[in-house]
The first five atom37 places (N, CA, C, CB, O) and aatype in JSON, in Angstrom:
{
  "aatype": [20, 20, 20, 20, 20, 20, 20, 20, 20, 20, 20, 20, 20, 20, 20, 20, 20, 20, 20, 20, 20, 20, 20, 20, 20, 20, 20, 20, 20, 20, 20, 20, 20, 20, 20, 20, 20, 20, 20, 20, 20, 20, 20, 20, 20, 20, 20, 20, 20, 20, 20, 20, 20, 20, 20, 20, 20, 20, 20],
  "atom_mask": [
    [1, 1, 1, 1, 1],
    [1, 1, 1, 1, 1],
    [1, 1, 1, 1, 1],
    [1, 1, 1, 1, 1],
    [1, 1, 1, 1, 1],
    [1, 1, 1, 1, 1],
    [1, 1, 1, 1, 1],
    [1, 1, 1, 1, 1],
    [1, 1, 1, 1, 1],
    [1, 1, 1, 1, 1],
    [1, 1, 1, 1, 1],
    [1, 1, 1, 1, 1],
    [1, 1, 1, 1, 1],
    [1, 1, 1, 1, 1],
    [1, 1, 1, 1, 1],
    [1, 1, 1, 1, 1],
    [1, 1, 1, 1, 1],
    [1, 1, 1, 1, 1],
    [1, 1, 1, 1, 1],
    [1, 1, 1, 1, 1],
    [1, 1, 1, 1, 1],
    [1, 1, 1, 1, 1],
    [1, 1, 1, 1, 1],
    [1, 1, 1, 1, 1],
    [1, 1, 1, 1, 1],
    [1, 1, 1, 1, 1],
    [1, 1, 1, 1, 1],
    [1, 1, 1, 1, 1],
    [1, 1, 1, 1, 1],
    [1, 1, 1, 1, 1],
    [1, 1, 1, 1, 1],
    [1, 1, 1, 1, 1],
    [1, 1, 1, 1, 1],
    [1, 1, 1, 1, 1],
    [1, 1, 1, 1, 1],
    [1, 1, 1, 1, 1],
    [1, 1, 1, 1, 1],
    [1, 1, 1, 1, 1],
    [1, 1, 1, 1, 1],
    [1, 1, 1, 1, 1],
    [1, 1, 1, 1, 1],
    [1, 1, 1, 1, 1],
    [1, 1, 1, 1, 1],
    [1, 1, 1, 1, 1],
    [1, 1, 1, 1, 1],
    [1, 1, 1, 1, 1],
    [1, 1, 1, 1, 1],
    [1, 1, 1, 1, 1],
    [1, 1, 1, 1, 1],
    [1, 1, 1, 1, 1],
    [1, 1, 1, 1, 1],
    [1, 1, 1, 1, 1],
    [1, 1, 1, 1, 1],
    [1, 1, 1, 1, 1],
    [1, 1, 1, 1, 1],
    [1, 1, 1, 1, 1],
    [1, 1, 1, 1, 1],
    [1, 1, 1, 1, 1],
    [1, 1, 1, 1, 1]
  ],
  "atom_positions": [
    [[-23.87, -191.77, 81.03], [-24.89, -191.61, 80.01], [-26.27, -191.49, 80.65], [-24.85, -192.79, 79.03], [-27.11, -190.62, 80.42]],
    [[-26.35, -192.42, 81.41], [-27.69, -192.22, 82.73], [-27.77, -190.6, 83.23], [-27.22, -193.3, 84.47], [-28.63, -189.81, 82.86]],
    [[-27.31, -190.49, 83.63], [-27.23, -188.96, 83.96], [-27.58, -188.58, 83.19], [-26.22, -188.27, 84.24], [-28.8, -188.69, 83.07]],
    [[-26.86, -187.87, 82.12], [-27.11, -187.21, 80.91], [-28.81, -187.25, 80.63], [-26.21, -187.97, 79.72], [-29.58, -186.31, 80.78]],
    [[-29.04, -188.28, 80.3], [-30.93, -188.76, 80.08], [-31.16, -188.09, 81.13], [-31.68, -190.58, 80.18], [-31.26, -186.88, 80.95]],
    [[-31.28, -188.48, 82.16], [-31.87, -187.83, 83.74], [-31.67, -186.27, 83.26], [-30.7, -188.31, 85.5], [-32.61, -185.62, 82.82]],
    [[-30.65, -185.87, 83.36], [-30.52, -184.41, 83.24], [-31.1, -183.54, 81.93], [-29.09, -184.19, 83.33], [-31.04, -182.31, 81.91]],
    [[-31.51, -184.12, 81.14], [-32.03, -184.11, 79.96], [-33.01, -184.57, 79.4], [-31.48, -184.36, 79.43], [-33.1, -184.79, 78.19]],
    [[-34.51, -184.91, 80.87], [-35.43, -186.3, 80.15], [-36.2, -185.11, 79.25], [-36.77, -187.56, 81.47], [-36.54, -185.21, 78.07]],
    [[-36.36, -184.05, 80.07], [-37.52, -183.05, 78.9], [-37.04, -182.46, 77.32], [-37.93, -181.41, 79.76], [-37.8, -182.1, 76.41]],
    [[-35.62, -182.47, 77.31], [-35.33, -182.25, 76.05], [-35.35, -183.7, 74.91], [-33.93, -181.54, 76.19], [-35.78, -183.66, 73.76]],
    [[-34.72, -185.02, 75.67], [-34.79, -186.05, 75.02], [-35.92, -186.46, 74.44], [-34.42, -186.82, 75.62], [-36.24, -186.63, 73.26]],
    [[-36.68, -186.63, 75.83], [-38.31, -187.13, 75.38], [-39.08, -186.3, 74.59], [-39.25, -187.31, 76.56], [-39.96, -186.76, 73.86]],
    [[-38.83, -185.11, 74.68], [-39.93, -184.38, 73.49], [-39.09, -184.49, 72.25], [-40.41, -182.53, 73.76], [-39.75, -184.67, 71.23]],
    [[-37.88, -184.44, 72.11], [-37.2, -184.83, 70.83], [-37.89, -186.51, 70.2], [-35.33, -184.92, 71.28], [-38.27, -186.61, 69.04]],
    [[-37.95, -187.5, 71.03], [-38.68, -188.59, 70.42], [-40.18, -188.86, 70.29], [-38.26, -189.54, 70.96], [-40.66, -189.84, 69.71]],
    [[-41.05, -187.65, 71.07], [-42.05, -186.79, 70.88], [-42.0, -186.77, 69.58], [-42.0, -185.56, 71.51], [-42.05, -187.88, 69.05]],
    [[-41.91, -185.84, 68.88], [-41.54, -185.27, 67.67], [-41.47, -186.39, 66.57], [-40.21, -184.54, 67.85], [-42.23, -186.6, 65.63]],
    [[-40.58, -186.89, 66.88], [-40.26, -188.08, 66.07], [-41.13, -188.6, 65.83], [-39.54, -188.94, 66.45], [-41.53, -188.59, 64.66]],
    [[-41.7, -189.16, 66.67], [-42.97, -190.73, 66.76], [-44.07, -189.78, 66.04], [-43.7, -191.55, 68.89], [-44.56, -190.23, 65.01]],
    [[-44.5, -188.55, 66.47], [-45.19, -188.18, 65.95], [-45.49, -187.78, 64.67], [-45.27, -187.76, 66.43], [-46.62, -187.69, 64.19]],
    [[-43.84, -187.4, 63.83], [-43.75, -187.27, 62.75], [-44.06, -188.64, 61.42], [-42.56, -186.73, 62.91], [-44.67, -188.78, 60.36]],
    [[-43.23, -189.41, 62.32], [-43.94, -191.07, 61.56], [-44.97, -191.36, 61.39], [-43.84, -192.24, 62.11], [-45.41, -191.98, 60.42]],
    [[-45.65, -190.89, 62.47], [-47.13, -191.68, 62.61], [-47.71, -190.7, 61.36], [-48.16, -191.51, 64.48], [-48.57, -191.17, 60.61]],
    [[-47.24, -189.4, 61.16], [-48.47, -188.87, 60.51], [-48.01, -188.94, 58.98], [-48.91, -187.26, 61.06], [-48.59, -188.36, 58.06]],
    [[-46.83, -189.77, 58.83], [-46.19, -189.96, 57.23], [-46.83, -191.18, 57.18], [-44.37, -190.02, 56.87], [-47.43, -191.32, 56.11]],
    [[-46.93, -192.24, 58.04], [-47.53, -193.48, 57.29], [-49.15, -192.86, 57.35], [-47.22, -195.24, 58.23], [-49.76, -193.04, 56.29]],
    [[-49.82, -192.26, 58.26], [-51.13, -192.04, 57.24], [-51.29, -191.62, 55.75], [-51.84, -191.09, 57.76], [-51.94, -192.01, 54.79]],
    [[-50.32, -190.55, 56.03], [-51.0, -189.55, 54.61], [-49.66, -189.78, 53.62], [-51.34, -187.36, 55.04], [-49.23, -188.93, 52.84]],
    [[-49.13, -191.01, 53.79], [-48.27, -191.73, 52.46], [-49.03, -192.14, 51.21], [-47.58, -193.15, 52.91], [-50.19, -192.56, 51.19]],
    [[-48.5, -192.01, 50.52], [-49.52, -192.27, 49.11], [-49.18, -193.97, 48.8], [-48.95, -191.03, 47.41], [-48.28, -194.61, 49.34]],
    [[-49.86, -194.33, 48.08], [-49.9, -195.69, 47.76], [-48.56, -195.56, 46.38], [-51.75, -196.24, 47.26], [-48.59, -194.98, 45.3]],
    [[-47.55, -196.32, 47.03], [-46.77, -196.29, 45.68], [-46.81, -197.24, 44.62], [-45.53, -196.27, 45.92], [-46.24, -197.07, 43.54]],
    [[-47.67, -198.55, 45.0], [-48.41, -199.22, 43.69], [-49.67, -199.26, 42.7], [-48.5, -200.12, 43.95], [-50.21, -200.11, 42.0]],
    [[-49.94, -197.57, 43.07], [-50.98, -196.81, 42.17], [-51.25, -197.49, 41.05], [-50.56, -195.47, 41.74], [-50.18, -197.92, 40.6]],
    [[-52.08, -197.77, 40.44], [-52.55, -198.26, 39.28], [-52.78, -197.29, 38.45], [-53.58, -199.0, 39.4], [-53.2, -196.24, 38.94]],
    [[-52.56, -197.38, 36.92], [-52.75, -196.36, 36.04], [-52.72, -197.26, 34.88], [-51.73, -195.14, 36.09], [-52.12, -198.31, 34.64]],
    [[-53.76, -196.36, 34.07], [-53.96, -197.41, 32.33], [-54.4, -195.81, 31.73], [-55.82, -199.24, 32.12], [-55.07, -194.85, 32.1]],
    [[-53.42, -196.27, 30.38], [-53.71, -195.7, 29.21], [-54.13, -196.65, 28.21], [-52.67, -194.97, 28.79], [-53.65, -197.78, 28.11]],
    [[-55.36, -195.99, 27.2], [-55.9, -196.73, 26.27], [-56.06, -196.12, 25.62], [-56.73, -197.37, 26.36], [-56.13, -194.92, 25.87]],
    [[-56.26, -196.8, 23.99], [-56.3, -195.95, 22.47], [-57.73, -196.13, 22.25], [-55.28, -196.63, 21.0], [-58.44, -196.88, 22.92]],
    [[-58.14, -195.35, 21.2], [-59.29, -195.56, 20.68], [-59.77, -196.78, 20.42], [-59.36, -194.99, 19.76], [-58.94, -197.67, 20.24]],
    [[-61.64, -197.2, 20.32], [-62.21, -198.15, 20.22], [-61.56, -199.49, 21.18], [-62.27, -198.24, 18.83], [-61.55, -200.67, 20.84]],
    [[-61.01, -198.86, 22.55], [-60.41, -200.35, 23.18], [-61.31, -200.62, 24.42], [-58.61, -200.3, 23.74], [-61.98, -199.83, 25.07]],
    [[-61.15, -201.76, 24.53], [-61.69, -202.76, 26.44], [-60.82, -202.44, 26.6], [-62.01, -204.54, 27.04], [-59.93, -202.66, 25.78]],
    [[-60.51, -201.5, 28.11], [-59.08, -201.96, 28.91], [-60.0, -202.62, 30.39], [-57.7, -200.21, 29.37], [-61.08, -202.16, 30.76]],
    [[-59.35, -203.68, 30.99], [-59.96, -203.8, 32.34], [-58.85, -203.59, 33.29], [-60.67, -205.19, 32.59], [-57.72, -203.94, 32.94]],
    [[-59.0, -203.14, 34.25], [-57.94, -202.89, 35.4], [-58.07, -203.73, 36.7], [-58.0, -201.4, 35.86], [-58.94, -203.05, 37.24]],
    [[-57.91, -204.34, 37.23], [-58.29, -204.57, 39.01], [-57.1, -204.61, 39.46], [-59.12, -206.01, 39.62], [-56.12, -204.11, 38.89]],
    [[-57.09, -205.27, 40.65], [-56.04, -205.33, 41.48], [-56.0, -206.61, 42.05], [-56.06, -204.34, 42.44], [-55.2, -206.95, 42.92]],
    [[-57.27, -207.68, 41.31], [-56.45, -209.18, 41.81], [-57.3, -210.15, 40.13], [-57.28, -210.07, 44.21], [-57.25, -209.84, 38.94]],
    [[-57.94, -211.25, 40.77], [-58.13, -211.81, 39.61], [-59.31, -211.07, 38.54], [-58.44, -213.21, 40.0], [-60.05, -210.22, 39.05]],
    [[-59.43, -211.31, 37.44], [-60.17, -210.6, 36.69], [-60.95, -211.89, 35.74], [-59.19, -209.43, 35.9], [-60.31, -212.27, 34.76]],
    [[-62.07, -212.43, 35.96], [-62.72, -213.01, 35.05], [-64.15, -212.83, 34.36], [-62.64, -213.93, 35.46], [-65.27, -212.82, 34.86]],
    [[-63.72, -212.7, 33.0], [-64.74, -211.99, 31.83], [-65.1, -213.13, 30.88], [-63.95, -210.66, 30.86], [-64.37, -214.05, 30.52]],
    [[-66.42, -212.87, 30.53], [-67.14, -213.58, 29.28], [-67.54, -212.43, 28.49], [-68.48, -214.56, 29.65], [-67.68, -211.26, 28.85]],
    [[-67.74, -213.11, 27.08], [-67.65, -212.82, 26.15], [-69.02, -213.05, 25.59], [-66.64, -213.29, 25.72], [-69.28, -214.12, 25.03]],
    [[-70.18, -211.75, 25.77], [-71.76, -212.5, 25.09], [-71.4, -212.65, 23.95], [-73.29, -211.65, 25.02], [-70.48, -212.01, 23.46]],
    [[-72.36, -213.92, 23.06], [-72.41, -214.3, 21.93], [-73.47, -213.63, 21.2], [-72.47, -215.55, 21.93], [-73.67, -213.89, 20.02]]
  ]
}
């Protein structure tokens, strides 16, 4: 199997070339798959965030 690699480092290694490189550039330009999205009806408050949310109420 040693051999084989040896006899084969330029085809192997640019094959995992390729690879690594292909990963690297899917986790950049991966989209966020816990996207946030709100639909709302007429006359509504919607609030959205993404951690705690605290609101008052003027009198």
């Amino acid at each position: 199997m040693y051999e084989w690699i040896i006899d084969n480092k330029e085809w192997v290694f640019s094959g995992f070339g390729v690879t690594i490189s292909l990963c690297v550039l899917g986790a950049v330009f991966r989209k966020k798959a816990n996207a946030m999205s709100q639909k709302s009806g007429k006359n509504s408050v919607n609030i959205q965030a993404g951690g705690d949310v605290s609101y008052k109420v003027k009198k």
